[in-house]
C-alpha positions in Angstrom: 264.2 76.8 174.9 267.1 76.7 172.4 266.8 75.7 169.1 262.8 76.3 169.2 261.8 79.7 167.0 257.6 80.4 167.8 255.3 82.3 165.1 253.4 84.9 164.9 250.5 84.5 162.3 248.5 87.5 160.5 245.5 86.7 159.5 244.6 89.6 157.3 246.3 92.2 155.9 243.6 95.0 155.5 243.8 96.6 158.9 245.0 100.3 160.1 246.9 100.6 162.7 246.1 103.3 164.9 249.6 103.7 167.0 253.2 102.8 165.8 255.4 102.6 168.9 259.0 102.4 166.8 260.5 101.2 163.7 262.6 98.4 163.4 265.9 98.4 165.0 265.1 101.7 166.9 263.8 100.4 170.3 267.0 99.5 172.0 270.8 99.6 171.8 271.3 96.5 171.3 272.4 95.0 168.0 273.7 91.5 169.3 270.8 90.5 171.9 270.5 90.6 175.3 271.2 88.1 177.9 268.1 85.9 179.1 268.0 84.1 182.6 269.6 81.1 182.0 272.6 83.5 180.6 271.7 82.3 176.9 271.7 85.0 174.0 268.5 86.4 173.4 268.3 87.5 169.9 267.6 90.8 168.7 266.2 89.8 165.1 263.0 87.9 164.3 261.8 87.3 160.7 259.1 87.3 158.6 257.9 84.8 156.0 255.1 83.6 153.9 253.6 83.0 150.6 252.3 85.6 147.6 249.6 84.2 145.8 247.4 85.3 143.3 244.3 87.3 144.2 242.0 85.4 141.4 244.0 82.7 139.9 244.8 81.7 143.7 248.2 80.5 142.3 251.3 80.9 143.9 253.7 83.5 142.6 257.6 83.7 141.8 259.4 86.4 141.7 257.6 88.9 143.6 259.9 91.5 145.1 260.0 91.6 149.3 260.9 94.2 150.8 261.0 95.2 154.7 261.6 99.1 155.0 261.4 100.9 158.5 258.6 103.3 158.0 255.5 104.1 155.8 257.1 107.0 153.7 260.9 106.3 154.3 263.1 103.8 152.1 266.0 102.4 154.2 265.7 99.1 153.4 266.1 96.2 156.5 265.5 93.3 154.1 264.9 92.5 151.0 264.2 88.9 148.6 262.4 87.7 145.8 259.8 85.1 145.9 260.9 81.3 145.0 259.4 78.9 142.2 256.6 78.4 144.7 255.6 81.8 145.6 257.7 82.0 149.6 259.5 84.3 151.1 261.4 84.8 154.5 263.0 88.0 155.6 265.8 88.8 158.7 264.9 92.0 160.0 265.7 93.7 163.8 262.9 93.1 166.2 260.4 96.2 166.2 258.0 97.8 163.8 258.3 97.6 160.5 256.6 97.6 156.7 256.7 95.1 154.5 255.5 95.9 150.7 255.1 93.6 147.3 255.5 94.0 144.1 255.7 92.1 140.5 255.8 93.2 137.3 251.9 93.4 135.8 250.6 93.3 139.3 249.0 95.9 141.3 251.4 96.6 144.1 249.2 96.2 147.8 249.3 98.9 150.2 252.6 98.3 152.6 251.9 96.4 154.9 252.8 97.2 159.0 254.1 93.9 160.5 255.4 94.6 164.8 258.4 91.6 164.8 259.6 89.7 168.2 262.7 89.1 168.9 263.2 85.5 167.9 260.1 84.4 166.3 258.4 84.0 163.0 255.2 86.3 161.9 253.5 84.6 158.7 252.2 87.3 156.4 250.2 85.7 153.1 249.5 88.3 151.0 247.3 88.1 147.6 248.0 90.5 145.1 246.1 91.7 141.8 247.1 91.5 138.1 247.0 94.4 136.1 244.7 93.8 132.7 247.8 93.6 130.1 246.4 96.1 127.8 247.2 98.3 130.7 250.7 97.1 131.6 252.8 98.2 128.8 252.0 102.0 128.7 253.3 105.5 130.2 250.7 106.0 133.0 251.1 110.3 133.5 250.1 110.0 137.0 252.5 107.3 137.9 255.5 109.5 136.3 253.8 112.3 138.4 254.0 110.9 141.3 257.4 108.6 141.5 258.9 112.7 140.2 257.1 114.5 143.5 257.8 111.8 145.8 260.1 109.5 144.5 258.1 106.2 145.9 256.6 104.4 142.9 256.4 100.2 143.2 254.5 98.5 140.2 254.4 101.9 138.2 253.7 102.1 134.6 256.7 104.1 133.2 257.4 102.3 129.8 259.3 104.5 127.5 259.4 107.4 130.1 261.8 110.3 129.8 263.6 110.4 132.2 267.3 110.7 131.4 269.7 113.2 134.3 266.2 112.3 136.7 267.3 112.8 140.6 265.4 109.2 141.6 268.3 108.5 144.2 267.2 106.1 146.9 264.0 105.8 144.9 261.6 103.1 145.4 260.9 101.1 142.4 260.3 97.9 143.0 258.5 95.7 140.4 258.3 98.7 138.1 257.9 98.8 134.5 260.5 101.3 132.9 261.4 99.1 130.0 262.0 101.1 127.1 262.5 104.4 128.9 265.5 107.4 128.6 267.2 107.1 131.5 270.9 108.3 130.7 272.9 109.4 133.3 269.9 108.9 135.7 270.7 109.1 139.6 269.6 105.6 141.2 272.2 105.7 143.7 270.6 103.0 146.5 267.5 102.7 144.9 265.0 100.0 145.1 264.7 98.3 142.3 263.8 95.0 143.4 261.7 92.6 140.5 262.2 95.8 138.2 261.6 95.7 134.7 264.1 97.5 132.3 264.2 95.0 129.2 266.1 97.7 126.7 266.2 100.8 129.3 269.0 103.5 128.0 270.8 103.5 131.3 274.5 104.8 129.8 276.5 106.9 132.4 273.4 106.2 135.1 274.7 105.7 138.5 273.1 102.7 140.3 275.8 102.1 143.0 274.5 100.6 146.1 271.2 99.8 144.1 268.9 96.6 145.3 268.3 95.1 142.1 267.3 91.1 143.3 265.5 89.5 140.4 265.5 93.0 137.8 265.2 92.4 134.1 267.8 94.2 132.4 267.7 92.5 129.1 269.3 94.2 126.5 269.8 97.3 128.5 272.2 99.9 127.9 274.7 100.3 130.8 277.6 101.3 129.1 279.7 103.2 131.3 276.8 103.1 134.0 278.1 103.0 138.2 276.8 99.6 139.9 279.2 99.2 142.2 277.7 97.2 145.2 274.8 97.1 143.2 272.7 94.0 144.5 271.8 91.9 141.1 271.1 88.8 142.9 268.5 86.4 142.6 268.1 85.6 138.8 268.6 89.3 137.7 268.2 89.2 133.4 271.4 91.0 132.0 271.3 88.7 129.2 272.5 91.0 125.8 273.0 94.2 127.9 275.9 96.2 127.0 278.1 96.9 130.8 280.4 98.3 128.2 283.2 100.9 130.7 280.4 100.2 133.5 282.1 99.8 137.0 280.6 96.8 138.8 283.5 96.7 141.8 282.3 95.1 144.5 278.6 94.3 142.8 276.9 90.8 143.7 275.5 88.8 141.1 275.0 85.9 142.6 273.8 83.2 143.8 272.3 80.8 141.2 272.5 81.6 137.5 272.5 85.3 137.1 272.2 86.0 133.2 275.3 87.8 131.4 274.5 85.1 128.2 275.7 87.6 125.6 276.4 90.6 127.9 279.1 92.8 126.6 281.5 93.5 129.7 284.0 95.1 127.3 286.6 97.7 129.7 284.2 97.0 132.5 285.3 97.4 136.4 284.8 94.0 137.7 287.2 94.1 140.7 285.8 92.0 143.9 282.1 91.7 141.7 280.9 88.6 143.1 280.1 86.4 139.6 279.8 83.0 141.3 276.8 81.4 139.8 277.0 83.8 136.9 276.1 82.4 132.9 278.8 84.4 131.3 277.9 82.5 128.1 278.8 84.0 124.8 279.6 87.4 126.6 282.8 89.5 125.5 284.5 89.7 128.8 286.8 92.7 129.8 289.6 92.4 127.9 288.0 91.8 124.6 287.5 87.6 124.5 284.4 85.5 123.8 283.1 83.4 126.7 282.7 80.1 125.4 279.4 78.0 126.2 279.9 76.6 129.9 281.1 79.7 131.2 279.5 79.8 135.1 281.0 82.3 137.5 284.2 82.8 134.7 284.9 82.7 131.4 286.4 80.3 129.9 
């Protein structure tokens, strides 16, 4: 029946599962479907979607960071989104096995969660997830900077004003992290996670973040200057209001859709060649060759 997608609905999400047959995208050869008996398409990709909420507050969340990855331990990501205004998700990912995590800045990130997608249907998946008591938020936890250092796997970590500047955190999972206020110069973040990230006045100079996922990251006042983002992923809201891109090479970066924030950004010598700034406040920012964007400045300055 064409046209007609069926769900799948998980009831809980604190459950083992004993035997994982194969990871998303792994069971077949497929990548465009098969052919079904009527001679239709049938499709090789099912999704995933739901609503975060909050565990006591029971309200719904924005701006949680969702991310599909194809094992437990591994982090090549299938899919990834932020939450909307109302807390729901959806996520395209190749029919299979795969885990799904969450995480939000002052929250307690959940265990990931295993979620077996069919081809062409819907699983819901509703999670709840915990605040973390704010005296608690805005700290260096050692264990956390222990443990993101041995295995580089770290989502909703307390790493505020950690030193970690020349830190091998390539392909690093970050998501919803709080590294605000840390030494990161010339870190190595190539194609890391960093989904719903906090990094409000990070020293990222000369840090390479190409191929990074950064949906919904708050880089506010953040120092990239001459930092690597090419095909960096700063879509869905990411903050780069005030941060100095300074030299940084953003070719080929996507900072849309919607309003990405570069109010006041300084984008002096920056690479912006094929950067995808559609949406984009540009907003008193001093663009690449020296001018000040004027107020109205969305996707160009003007």
């Amino acid at each position: 029946m064409t046209g007609i997608r069926k769900t799948v609905t998980l009831a809980a999400l604190s459950f083992v599962l004993p035997l994982m047959i194969h990871c998303c995208g792994s069971g077949g050869t497929e990548t465009t479907g098969t052919t079904g008996p009527a001679g239709g398409a049938v499709p090789a990709t099912g999704e995933i979607s739901g609503t975060v909420t909050d565990a006591v507050k029971t309200d719904t969340l924005s701006g949680v960071a969702v991310t599909a990855i194809s094992s437990a331990s591994g982090s090549e990501v299938l899919a990834a989104t932020v939450t909307g205004v109302s807390g729901e998700f959806s996520l395209t990912v190749p029919a299979g096995g795969c885990f799904v995590h969450f995480s939000k800045a002052g929250y307690i990130s959940p265990a990931r969660v295993f979620v077996n997608v069919r081809a062409g249907m819907t699983t819901m998946l509703n999670p709840t997830i915990s605040e973390t008591p704010a005296s608690e938020w805005n700290v260096l936890e050692p264990s956390d900077l222990g443990k993101l250092l041995a295995t580089k796997i770290c989502p909703g970590c307390r790493l505020y004003g950690a030193d970690l500047d020349f830190a091998d955190l390539a392909g690093a999972d970050l998501g919803g992290a709080n590294l605000s206020a840390a030494d990161m110069k010339s870190a190595d973040l190539a194609g890391a996670l960093l989904n719903g990230v906090y990094m409000t006045g990070t020293d990222l100079a000369g840090a390479d973040l190409s191929g990074a996922f950064m949906a919904g990251a708050k880089l506010a006042d953040a120092n990239l200057a001459n930092a690597n983002l090419s095909r960096a992923g700063l879509t869905c809201w990411a903050d780069l209001s005030g941060a100095d891109l300074s030299g940084a090479n953003l070719s080929g970066a996507d900072l849309s859709p919607g309003t990405t924030y570069l109010s006041g950004a300084n984008l002096t010598g920056a690479n912006l060649t094929d950067a995808n700034l559609s949406g984009a406040n540009l907003t008193g920012a001093m663009w690449t060759d020296g001018r000040l964007c004027q107020e109205g400045s969305i996707g160009e300055c003007r």
